[in-house]
N, C-alpha and C positions, 0 to 999 in steps of 0.2 A: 715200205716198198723197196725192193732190191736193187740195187744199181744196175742197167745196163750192161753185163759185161762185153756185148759187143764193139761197144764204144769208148772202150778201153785201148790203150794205147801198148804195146805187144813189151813185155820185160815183167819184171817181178810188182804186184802189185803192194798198194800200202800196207797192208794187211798182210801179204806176206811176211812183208819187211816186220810188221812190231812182232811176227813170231819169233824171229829171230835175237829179239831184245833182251838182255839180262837182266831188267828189273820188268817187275808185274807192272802191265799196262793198265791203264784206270780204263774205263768200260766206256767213258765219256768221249774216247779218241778212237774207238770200233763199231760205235753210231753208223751205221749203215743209210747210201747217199736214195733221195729220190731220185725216180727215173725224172730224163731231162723233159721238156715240154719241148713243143712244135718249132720247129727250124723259121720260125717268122721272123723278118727283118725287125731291126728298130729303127725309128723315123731319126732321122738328122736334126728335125727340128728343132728337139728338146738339147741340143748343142751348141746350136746355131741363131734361135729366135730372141730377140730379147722379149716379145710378147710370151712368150714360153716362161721365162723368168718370171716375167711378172705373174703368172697361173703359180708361179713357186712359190712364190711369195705369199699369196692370197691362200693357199690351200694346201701347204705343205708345212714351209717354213712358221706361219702361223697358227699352225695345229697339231705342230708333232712334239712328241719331247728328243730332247737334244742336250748331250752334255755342255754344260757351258765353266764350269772350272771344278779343280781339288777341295774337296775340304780345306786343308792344311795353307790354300790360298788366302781366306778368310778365318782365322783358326780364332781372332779375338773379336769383343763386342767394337761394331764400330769398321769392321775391316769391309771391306768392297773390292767388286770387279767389276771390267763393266766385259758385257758378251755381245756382239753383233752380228746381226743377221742379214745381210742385204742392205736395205734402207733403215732396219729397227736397230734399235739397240737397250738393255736393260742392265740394269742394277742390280749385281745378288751382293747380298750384303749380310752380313752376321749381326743378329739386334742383337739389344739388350739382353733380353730372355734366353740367349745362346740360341737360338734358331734361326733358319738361313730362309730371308725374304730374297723375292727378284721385284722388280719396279721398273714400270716403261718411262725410261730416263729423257722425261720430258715434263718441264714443268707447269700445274695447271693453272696459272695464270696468265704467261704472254707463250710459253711454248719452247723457252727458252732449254738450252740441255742444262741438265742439270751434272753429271761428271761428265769430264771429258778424260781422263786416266784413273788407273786403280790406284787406290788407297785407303786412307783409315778417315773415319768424321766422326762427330759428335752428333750430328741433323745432319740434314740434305737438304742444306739452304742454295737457294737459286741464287747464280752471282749477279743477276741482270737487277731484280726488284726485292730480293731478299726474303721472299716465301722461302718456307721453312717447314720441313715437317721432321717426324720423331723416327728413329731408323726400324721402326715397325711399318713406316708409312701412313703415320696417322701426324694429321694436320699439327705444327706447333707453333708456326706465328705467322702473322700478316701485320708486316708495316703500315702502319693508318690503315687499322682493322673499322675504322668509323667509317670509312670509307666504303666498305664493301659491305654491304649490310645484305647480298642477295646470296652472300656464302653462307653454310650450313656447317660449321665442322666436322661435325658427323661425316656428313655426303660427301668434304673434299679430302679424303684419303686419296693416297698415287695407288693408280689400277696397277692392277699386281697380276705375274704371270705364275703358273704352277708352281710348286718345288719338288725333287724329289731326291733320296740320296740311294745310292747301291755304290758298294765298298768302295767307300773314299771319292767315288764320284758324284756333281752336281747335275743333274739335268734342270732342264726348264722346259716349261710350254706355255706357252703363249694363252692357248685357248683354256678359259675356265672352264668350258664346261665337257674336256678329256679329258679320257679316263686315265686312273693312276699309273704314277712309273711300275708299278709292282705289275699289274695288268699288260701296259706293254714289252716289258723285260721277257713275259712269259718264262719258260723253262732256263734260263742261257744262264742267271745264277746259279744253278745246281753245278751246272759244267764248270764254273769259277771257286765252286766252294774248295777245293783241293789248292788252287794257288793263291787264295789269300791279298790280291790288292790291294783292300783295304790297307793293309800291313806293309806297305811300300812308301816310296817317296818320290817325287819330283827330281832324279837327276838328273835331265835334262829336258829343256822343252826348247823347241826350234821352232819360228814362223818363216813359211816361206812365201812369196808372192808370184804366181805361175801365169803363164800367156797364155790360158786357155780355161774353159768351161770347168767350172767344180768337178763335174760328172766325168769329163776327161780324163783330170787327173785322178781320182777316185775310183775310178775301172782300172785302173793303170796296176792299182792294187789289191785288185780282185781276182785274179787268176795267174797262174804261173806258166801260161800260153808262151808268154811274150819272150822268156828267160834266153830260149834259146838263141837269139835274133838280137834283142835288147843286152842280155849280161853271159855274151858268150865264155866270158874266164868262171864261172862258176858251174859251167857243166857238166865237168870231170868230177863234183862232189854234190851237185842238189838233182835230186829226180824230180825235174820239171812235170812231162807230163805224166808221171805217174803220183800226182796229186788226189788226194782224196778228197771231195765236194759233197758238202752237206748240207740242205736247206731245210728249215723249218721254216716257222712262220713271217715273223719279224725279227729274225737272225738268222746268218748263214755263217759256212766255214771250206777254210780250204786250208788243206796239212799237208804240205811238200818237205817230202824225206830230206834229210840233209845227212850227208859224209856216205853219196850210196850215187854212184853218176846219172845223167840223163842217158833215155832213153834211145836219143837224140844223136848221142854222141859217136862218130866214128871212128873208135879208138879204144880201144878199152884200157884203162888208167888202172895202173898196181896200185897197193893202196898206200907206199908212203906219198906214191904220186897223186892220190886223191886228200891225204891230209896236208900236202905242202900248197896245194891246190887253196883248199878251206881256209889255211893260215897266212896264205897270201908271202909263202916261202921261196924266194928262190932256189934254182937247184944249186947255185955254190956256198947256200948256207944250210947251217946246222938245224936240223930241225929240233924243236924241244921234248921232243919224246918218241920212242921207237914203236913201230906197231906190228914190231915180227912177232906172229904167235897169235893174232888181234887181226880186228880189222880198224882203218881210220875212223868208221862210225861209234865202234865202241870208246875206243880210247879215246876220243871227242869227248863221249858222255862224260866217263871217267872222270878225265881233266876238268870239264865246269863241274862236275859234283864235289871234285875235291875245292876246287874254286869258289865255291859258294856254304864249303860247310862252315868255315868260320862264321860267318855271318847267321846259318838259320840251322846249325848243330843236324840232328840226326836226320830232319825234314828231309835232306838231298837223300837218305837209302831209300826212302817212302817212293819214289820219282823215279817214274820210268825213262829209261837213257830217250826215248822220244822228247818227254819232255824236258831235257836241256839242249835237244839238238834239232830240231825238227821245228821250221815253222808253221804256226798254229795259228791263222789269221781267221778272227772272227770279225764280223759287220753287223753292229745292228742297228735296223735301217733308221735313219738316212744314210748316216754320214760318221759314224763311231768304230772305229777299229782295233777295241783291246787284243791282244794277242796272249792264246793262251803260254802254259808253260814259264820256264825262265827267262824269257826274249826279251821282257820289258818294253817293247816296244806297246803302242796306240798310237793312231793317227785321226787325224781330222779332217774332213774338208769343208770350204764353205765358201759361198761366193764372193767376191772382193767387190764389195760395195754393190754398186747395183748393176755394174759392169758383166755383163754376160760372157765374154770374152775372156774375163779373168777370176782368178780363183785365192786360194790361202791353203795352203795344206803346212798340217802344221804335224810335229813328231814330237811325243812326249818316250824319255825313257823312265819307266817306275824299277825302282831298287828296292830288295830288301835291306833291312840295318841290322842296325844293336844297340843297343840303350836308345836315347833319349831319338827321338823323328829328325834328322836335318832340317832344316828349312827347305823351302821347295827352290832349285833353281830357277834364276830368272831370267824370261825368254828372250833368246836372240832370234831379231827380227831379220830376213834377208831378202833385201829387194828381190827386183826379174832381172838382174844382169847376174847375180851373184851367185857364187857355185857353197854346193849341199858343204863340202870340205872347209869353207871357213868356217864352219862349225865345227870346234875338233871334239867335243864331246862327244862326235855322233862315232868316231871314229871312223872304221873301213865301209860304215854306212853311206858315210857320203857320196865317196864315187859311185858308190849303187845309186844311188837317189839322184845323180847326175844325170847319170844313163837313161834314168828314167824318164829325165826332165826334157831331155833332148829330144824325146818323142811327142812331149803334149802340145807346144805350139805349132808344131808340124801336123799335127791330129788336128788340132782348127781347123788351119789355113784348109788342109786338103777337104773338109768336110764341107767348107762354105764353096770350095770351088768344083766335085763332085758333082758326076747324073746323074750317080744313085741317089734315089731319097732314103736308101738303109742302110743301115751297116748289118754285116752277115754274120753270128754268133757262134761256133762251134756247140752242140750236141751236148756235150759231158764236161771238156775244160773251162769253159765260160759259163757255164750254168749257173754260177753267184753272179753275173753281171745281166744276163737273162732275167733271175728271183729280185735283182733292185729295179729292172727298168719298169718291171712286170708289178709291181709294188708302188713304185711311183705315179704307174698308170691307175693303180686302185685308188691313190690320194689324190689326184687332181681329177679323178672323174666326180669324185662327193665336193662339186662345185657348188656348196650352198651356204 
């Protein structure tokens, strides 16, 4: 179905834009958007209730699959994580046999948790009474086993949540009797086969701890609405709303041009003043490369292609200049945000305990290598006072992710104190935050 062009925002379209590209665009980023759905409010509730949390918990969180860590996090027999949901928490763990089990990290005799941090075991002996089982989750001791004669070994295995893997990612679900990650992934690996994640590593992973609703923060990064208002120094070189939106079923996407201005902007920027812009260059310094002759979006591409060819050799001619400069934010629902192309970026979000008021968004960057896999970096955590920039891995991301932050406990506050019971959605540019709220509605209505 066609997009809309009425409700399109007046300047060059995305698709204009890849005609202009020097390298052959993959067919996967010319996916043409569904028309939007009905201008209907979304209720406050599901931001604001903690009774609403808990419907998440019961019928969401307990039924969906959800990435819960890297391969390469557990890469030996014996290694663990632990992943938490709200009030759950679970155990994937790498057995014996090389295959990756999860376990509701609680043990069956007094209830006691059984990890309380990631690491490596031989069992998953409870520190309380010293039950013990095999890191496949099959029963391997009981202390004064004379004792309990009503236990069945067989019958006391730890209840085990799904697993599944898609390149280099772990999911989990809860529920055994959902259908497989291949089933809900639908179509959205086809669109991945060209970038290769599997084939990446851990270079950075960030937790952050937010003063507001998962969903908050998570719509925050669903639409490129907000850039103009939120991250006014990037308008002279990203085409905010001249973003392209594409929903399918259980994944969506949204691809906002970069090194090409907003629509938005009242000024029109030459273009070393949209590349000094992108590099975060002042005008009394040198910029590192000239774009007479070019425009800033090319010779962007250019520069990461030549920037990346060390690392993955001829791969960068294969790659259309969109995909090293253009972001490529895909969601597939809930709460997973690989981003196509060379951007490295995924994000996550997820409630900070059982605290409805507050969230976790965490940023992973995946890199390509050469030879051997680096180990995966290890995450720094960052309370609610603390800003995106003490992470200097993230680089110039941070003060993006500042900006961003500065809006979401204001997003609360105002929503609890509010007559409206909705928030009002744009037509075309919110249309990914529409497809999750509209999706969420489909998982807590199967109340059963």
């Amino acid at each position: 179905m066609a997009k809309s062009q009425e409700l399109r925002s007046p300047g060059i379209s995305y698709q204009e834009l890849l005609d202009t590209d020097t390298h052959q665009v993959p067919d996967v980023l010319r996916l043409e958007s569904p028309a939007p759905r009905e201008l209907t409010d979304v209720s406050i509730d599901r931001y604001i209730s903690a009774d609403f949390h808990e419907r998440e918990m019961a019928h969401l969180w307990s039924k969906v699959w959800q990435f819960a860590c890297r391969e390469e996090h557990i890469p030996e027999a014996g290694d663990y994580v632990l992943y938490e949901i709200g009030h759950q928490s679970y155990i994937v763990i790498r057995t014996t046999d090389g295959s990756i089990k999860s376990f509701v990290n609680a043990c069956l005799h007094r209830g006691r948790q059984l990890k309380q941090y990631d690491g490596r075991c031989s069992e998953i002996r409870c520190p309380f009474h010293g039950f013990a089982w095999e890191t496949n989750g099959t029963l391997k001791d009981i202390p004064a086993r004379w004792d309990f004669p009503q236990i069945v070994a067989s019958e006391f295995s730890l209840p085990e949540a799904q697993v599944g893997v898609w390149d280099g990612f772990v999911f989990i679900n809860p529920d055994p009797q959902a259908g497989s990650l291949d089933e809900f992934l639908s179509t959205m690996p086809e669109h991945f086969d060209r970038w290769k994640l599997g084939e990446r590593y851990v270079q950075a992973h960030v937790s952050k701890e937010i003063s507001a609703n998962w969903k908050i923060a998570q719509e925050a990064f669903s639409e490129a609405f907000h850039v103009n208002a939120t991250h006014p120094q990037t308008l002279p070189y990203l085409g905010d709303t001249n973003s392209q939106v594409d929903v399918w079923d259980t994944f969506s996407r949204v691809i906002t041009p970069g090194g090409t201005p907003s629509p938005l902007l009242e000024w029109e920027p030459s273009e070393p003043e949209i590349l000094r812009y992108m590099l975060d260059i002042r005008e009394d310094m040198d910029a590192p490369w000239s774009v007479e002759g070019t425009t800033a979006r090319l010779s962007a591409a250019d520069s990461a292609r030549e920037r990346w060819r060390p690392v993955v050799g001829g791969l960068v001619d294969e790659w259309s200049d969109a995909e090293f400069i253009d972001n490529i934010d895909y969601t597939l629902f809930p709460n997973f945000h690989p981003w196509g192309g060379f951007n490295r970026i995924v994000y996550r979000f997820r409630p900070n305990g059982n605290d409805h008021r507050s969230s976790i968004m965490e940023v992973f960057l995946l890199a390509p290598f050469e030879g051997e896999r680096p180990p995966p970096a290890k995450t720094l955590h960052l309370g609610v006072d603390q800003s995106w920039t003490d992470a200097s891995d993230l680089g110039l991301l941070g003060k993006v992710f500042d900006q961003d932050v500065f809006n979401m406990e204001r997003v609360q506050i105002g929503l609890e104190m509010t007559r409206k019971p909705g928030v009002t959605l744009a037509g075309y540019q919110e249309a990914k935050v529409r497809w999750f709220n509209d999706m969420l509605d489909r998982w807590l209505e199967q109340e059963s």
